[in-house]
Each structure stands twice: as C-alpha cells, then as structure tokens.
C-alpha positions as CSV (number, residue, x, y, z in Angstrom):
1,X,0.0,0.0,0.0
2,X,1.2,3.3,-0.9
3,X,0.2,6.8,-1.4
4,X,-2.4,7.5,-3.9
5,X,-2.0,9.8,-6.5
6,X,-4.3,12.1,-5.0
7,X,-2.3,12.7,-2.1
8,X,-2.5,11.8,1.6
9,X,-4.8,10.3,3.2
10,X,-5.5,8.6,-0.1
11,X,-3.7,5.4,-0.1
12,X,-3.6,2.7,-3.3
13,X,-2.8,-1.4,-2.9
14,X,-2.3,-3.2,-6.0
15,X,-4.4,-6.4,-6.5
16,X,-3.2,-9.2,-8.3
17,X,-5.3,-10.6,-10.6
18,X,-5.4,-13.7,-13.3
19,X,-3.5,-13.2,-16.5
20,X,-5.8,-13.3,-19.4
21,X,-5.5,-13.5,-23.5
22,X,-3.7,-10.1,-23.2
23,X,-0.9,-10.7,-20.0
24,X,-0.6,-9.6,-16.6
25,X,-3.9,-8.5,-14.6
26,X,-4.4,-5.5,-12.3
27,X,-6.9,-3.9,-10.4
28,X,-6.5,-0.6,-7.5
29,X,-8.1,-0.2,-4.6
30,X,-8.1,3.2,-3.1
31,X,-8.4,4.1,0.5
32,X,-9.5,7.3,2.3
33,X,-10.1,6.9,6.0
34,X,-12.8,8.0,8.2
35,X,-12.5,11.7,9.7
36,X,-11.8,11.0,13.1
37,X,-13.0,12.8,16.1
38,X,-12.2,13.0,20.0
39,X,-15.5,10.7,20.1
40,X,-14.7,8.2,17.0
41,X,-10.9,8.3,17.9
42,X,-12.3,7.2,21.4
43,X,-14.8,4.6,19.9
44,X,-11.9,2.7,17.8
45,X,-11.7,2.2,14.2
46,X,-14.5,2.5,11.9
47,X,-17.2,-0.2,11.4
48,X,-18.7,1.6,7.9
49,X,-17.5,1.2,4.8
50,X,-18.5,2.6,1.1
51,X,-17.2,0.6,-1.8
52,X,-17.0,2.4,-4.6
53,X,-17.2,1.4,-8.4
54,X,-16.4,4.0,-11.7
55,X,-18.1,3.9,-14.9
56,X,-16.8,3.3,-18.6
57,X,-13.8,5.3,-19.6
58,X,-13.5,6.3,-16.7
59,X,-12.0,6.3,-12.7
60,X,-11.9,7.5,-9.5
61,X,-10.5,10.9,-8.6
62,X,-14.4,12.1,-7.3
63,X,-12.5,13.8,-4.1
64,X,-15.6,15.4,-2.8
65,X,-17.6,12.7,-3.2
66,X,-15.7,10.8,-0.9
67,X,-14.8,13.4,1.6
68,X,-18.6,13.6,2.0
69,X,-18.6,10.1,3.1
70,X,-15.7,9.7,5.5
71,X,-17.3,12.9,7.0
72,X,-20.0,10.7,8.1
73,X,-17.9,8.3,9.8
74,X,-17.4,5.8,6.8
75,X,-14.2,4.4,5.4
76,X,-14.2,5.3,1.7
77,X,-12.9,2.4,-0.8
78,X,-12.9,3.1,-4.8
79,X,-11.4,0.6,-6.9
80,X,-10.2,1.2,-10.5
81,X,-10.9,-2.2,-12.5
82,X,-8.7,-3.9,-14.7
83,X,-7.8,-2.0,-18.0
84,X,-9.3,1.0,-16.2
85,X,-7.0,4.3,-14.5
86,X,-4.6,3.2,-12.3
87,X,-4.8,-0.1,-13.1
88,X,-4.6,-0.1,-17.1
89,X,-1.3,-1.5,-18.3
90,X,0.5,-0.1,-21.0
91,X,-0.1,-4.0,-23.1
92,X,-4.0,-3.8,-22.5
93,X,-7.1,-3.0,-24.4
94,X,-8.7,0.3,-22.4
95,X,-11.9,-1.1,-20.7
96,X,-12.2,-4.4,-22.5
97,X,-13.7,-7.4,-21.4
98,X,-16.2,-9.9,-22.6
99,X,-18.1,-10.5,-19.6
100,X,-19.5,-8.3,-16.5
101,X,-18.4,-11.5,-14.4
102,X,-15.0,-11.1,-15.1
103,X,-15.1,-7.8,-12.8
104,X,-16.3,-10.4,-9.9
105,X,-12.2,-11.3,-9.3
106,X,-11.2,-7.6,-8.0
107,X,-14.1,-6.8,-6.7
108,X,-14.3,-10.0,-4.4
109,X,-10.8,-9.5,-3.1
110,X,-11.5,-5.7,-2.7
111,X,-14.9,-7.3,-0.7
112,X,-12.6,-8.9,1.7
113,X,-9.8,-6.6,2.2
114,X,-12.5,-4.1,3.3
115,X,-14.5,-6.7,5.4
116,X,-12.3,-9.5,6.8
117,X,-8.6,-7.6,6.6
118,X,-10.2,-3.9,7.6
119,X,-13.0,-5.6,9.6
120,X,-15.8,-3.4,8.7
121,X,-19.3,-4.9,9.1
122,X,-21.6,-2.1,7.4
123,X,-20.6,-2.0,3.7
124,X,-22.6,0.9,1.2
125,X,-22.2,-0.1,-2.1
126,X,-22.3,3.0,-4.8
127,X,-21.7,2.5,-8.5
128,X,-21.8,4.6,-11.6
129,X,-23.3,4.2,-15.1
130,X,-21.8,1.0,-16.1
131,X,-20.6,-0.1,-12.6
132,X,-24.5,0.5,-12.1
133,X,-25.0,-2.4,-14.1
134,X,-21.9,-4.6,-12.9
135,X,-22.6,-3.9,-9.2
136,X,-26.3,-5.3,-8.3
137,X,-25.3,-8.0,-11.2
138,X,-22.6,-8.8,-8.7
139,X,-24.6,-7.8,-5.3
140,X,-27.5,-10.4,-7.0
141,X,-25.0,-13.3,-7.7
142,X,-22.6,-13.0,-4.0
143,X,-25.7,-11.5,-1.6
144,X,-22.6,-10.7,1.2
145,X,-23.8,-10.6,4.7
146,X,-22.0,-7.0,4.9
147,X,-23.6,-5.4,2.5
148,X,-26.3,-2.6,3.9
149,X,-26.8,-0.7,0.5
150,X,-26.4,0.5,-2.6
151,X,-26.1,3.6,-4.1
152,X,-26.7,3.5,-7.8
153,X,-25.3,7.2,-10.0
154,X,-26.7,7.0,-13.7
155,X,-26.7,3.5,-13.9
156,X,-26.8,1.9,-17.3
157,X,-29.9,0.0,-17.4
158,X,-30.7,-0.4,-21.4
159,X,-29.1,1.2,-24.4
160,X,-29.9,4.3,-25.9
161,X,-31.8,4.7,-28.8
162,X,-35.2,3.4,-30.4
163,X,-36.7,0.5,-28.8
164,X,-36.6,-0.8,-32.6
165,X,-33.1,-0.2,-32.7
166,X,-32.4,-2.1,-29.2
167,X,-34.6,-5.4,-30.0
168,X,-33.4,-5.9,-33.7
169,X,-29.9,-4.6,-32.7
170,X,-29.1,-6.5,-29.9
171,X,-29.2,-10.1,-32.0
172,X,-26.5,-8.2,-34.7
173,X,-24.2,-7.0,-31.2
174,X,-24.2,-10.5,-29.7
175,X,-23.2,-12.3,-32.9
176,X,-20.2,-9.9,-34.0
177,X,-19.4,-9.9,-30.2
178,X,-19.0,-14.0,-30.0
179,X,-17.4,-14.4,-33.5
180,X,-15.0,-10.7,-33.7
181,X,-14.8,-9.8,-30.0
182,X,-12.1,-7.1,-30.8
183,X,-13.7,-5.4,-33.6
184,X,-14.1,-1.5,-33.1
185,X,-17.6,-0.8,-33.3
186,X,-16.7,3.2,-35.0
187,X,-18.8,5.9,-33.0
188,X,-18.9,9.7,-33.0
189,X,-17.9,11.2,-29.4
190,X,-17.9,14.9,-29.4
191,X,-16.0,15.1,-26.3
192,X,-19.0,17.7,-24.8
193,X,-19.9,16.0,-21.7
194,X,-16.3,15.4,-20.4
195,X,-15.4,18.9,-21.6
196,X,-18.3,19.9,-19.3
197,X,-16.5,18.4,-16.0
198,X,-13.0,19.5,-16.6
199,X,-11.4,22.3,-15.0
200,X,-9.1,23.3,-18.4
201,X,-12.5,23.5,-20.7
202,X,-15.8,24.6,-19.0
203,X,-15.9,22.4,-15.8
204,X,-14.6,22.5,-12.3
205,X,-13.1,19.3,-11.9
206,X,-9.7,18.4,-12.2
207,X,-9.0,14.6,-13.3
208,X,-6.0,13.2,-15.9
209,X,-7.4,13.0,-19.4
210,X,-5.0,9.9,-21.0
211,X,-7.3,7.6,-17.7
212,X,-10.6,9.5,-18.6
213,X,-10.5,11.0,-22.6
214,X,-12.2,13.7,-23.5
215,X,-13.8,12.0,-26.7
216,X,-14.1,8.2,-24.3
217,X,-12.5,4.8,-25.2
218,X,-13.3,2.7,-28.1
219,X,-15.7,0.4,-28.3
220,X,-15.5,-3.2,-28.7
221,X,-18.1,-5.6,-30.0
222,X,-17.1,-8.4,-27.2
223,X,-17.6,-5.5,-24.6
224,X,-20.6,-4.3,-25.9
225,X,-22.0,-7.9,-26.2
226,X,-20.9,-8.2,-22.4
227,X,-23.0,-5.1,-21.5
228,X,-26.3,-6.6,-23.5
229,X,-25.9,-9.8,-21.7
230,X,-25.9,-7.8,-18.3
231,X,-28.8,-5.6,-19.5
232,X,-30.6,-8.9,-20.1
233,X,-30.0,-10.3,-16.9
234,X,-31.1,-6.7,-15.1
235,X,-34.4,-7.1,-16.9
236,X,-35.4,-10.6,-16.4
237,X,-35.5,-8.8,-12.6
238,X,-32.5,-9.2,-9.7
239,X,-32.9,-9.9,-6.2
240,X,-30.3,-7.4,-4.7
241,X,-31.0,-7.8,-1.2
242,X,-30.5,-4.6,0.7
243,X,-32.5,-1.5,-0.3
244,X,-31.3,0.2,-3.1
245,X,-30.9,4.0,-4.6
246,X,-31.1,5.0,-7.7
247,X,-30.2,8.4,-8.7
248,X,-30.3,10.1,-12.3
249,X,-30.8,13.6,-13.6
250,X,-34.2,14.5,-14.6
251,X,-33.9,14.8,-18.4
252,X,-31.4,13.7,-21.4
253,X,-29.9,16.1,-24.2
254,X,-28.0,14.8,-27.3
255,X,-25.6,17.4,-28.7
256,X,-22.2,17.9,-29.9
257,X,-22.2,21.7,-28.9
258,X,-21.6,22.8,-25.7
259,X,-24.0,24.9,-24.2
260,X,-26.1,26.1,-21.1
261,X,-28.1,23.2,-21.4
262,X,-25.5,20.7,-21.3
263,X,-24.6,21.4,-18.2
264,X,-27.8,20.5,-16.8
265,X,-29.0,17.0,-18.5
266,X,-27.2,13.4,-18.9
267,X,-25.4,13.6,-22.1
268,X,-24.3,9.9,-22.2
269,X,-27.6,7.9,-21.4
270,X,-31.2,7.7,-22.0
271,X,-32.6,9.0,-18.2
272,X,-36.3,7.5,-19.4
273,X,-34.8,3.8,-19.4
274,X,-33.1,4.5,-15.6
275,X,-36.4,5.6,-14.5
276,X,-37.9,2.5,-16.3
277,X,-35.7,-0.8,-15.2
278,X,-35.0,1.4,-11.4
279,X,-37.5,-1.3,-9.6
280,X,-35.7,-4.3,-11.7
281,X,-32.9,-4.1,-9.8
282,X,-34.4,-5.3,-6.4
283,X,-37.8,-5.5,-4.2
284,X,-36.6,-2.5,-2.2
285,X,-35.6,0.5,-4.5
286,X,-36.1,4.4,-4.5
287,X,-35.4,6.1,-7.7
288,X,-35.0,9.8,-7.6
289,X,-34.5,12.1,-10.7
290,X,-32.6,15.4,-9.9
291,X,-32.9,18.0,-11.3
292,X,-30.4,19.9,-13.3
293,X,-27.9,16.8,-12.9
294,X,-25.0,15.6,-15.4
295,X,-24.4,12.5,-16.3
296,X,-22.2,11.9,-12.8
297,X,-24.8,13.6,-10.8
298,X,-22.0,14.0,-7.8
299,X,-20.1,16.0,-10.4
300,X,-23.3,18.4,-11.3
301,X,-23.1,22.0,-11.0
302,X,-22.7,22.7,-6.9
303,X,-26.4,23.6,-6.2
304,X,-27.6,20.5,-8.0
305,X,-25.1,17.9,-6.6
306,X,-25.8,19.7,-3.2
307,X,-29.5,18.9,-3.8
308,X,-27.9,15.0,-4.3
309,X,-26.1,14.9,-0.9
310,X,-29.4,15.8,0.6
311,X,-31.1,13.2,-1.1
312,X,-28.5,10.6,-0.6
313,X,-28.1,11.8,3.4
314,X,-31.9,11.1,3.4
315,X,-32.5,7.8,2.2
316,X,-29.2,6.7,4.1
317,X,-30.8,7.9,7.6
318,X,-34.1,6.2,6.4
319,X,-32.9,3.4,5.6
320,X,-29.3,2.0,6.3
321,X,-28.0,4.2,9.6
C-alpha cells in the first residue's frame, strides 16, 4: 500500500489478478479513512465502509464525493478495475472485457480486504453508469452478509436509442461480439460532456485526461456484447438484497455543442430507461430524478449535486443508519 496519487490520506494497494489472453492483470483499490474525532478516535476504528465502483472510460479521482462520506464516519474504498486508470497496463485493451463476471475477481478481493482484513461490518455499495449495471449483477450473484446498500449514480440499465433499434440490434451485437470480440464498433464522441466536467475546458473538476478522454475509449463488440448480456439479466428482474438507490438527472440532451443546457442534463444515457428498469434491480428501491444533474450527478453543477447529498443523506438515515 502506498500513497495514492491524489495525495494523503488517499492510499492505493495493488491487486493481483489472473493473467488473461492479453498478460498480466491489475486492479486498484483506493483508501481514504474515516475523519476522526475526539468521540470516534475514542470509539476505535470505523465499522462503515463505502465501496465504490467507476463507470466506462472512466476512474476515481471524485474527491468530494468521498470526503462527503468519510465525513460521516465511513471508510471510503474506490477501486479502479482492470484496463481501467490506475490499473490499465500499457499491453492492454482500455476497458475491455467480454463478460461483467470477469469484474467479480477484484471486486471479491477488494470485498474482503474491506471486510475481513479492515473488519468493517456495514458495507454501502455505490456504482456509476456501467458499474451500475456490474454492481447489483454482482450484489445479486454473492448476496454478502456486509452489504447494507447500494447507491446507484446514472446506472446503465438499457441502451440508448429506439426501442426498434435495441430489439433488432441487440441479436447483430451479440453475434459480432461472439465471432470478432475485438472489432471497433466506429462511433462519433464529441468530447461535450467530459469537456463539461474538466477544470481546463468549462468544468470545475480536475482529473487526468489519457485515464478519462475527452472524446471516451473505443468500443469493442465483445464489450458491448458483455454489456447486453448484463442488460438482459437486469431485466429478467434481480434480487439485490438490501435497499437500493437510484439516482439520475431528470432529463437527457444529445448534442455535440456545448452549451447552457449541457450542463444541466445526462449527455451519455437515455434518463427514461433509468427511471424504467430502477424497480428491476431489487424488491426494495427508491429512484430519484434530480434536477439539473449531469451525467455523474455528484459531479453536477454545486447547487444540484448539493441537492444529491441531501437526497443521498436522506435515504441513508431512512434506511441503512
């Protein structure tokens, strides 16, 4: 373990993982401890936990968004999947893998680092966009005694588009995906939404753009099979066993121009289909739309993701504290 790049308290481990097609394996976790107090330093160590999970071309460097939970007394854990930030090797495919089960590996031995190393008993979940898909898959399939909730950010419930276009196009995605796995399914990416969020174009936020690309990573038909497969599994209905949020903004926008507007709206997926597969997920789920969010509602303008804390602080004093 070693200091993260974000500097201390953040600390990184390394986890070893198995060697696929493409060589050595990786995977980070990322560590920032509970704020401590005269009464928690008193109390001991920490019993809460958040594990967190990052979305497609993406990782963790959401500072804030962790500093809001170790102020409430929770260790905060983020882990950086294979072929993902800190833990994509320069001989890998960005973000590629032809099956959400493969993600089980790291996030298993991240599971018991945090529970059985760090001995925490009261684990929160939270997951964004495509970890929203890979995290209740996984929370379905491993139902850990530990786990108290999930918090689910944009989650990636159904692909975008017609509902023509996802029930004749889904049969085309899963044959190219289990015959040319590797072939680079060629899509436009204005680059708008991340040039939204980062601090050197019109955003606040301050994250390293070769690990998070302004225009995204390519696509891969194995990968995207991989997603449809999960998609498929989310809608024949999960049993996630804990009560569930799920947050989204309140409306979508498609545009390659950056304007007001864009600011205030998901610009990667279809908000309509979160709303619609929320209750899929589990028997115990509240879905709140914000309004005004981005995409990463936790990285929406400071009045909207303020209105998110408030809702997230809510439902966590309802329903898991």
């Amino acid at each position: 373990m070693e200091t993260d790049r974000l500097g201390p308290p953040y600390t990184a481990e390394t986890l070893t993982l198995t060697p696929d097609d493409e060589g050595d394996v990786i995977a980070t976790l990322v560590k920032r401890p509970a704020k401590t107090t005269k009464t928690t330093k008193a109390a001991g160590a920490s019993t809460k936990a958040v594990l967190h999970i990052h979305g497609f071309s993406d990782y963790f460097f959401q500072k804030e968004f962790a500093e809001w939970w170790t102020n409430k007394g929770y260790d905060f854990y983020a882990l950086d999947l294979r072929k993902y930030g800190r833990s994509l090797l320069p001989h890998q495919t960005p973000a590629y893998v032809t099956d959400l089960q493969t993600y089980y590996e790291e996030i298993d031995q991240a599971w018991e680092r945090i529970v059985d190393r760090d001995g925490h008993t009261e684990v929160v979940v939270t997951a964004h966009s495509t970890g929203g898909l890979t995290m209740p898959l996984w929370a379905h399939d491993r139902r850990p005694e530990q786990l108290v909730g999930m918090v689910l950010n944009s989650p990636w419930f159904d692909l975008q588009g017609s509902t023509l276009m996802r029930v004749f196009g889904t049969p085309v995605i899963k044959q190219l995906g289990a015959r040319r796995p590797k072939f680079h399914i060629r899509r436009h990416v204005s680059g708008v939404y991340a040039r939204s969020l980062h601090r050197d174009h019109e955003g606040e936020w301050d994250f390293e753009l070769d690990l998070k690309p302004l225009t995204s990573f390519p696509v891969y038909a194995g990968w995207l099979k991989a997603i449809r497969d999960g998609h498929a599994r989310l809608h024949a209905v999960l049993d996630v066993p804990v009560p569930v949020l799920v947050l989204s903004s309140d409306q979508s926008h498609w545009t390659v121009h950056m304007t007001e507007r864009a600011h205030n709206a998901d610009l990667v997926l279809d908000v309509q289909q979160i709303r619609r597969w929320a209750t899929a997920v589990g028997s115990d789920v509240t879905y709140k739309a914000i309004v005004g969010a981005r995409h990463d509602v936790v990285l929406s303008l400071p009045e909207v993701r303020g209105c998110a804390y408030d809702v997230i602080n809510r439902w966590l004093t309802a329903w898991v504290s």
